[in-house]
N, C-alpha and C positions, 0 to 999 in steps of 0.2 A: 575469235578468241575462245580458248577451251575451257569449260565451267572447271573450277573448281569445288570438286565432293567432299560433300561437309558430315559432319558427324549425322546430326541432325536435319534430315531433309524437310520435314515439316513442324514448323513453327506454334502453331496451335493446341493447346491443352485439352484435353479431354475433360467430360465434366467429373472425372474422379479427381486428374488433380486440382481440378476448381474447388470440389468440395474440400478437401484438406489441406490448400492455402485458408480456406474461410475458418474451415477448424483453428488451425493452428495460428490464426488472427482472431479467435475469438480466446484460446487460451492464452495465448501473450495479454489480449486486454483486460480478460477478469485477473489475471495474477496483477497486473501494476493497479488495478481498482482497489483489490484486497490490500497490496503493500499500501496503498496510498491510504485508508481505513484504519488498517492499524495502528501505523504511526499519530496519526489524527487523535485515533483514542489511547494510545499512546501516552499522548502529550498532552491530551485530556485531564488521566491519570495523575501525571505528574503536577500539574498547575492544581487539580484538586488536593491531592497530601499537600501541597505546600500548602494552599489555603487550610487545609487544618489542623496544618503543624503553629501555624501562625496565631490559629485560634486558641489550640491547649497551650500554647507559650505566654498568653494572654493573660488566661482564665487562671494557670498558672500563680503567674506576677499578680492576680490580681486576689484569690484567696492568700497569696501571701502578705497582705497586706490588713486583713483583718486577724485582729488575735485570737489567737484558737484557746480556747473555755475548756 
């Protein structure tokens, strides 16, 4: 049976491209870390303004209710 010649005869990496798979798996993880952070405080953010939209709508209604002298 006669081999068939491949592009690639030897299957193995070198350790440069090990090092820049590891690279390029440590910058895919800190960016989804980061994205995942943001949004976090984010949404932080937004559940606080509401709590203090809630409050001055309050405080609000609630000097409206004494009579101003």
């Amino acid at each position: 049976m006669a081999r068939i010649p491949t592009i690639i005869e030897e299957d193995t990496g070198g350790p440069l491209v090990e090092e820049s798979l590891l690279l390029g798996l440590a910058v895919i993880t800190i960016s989804i870390v980061i994205a995942v952070i943001l949004q976090a405080t984010g949404w932080a953010q937004e559940v606080i303004a509401g709590l203090l939209q809630i409050l001055e709508d309050s405080w609000t209604g609630l000097t409206d209710l004494w009579p101003s002298g």
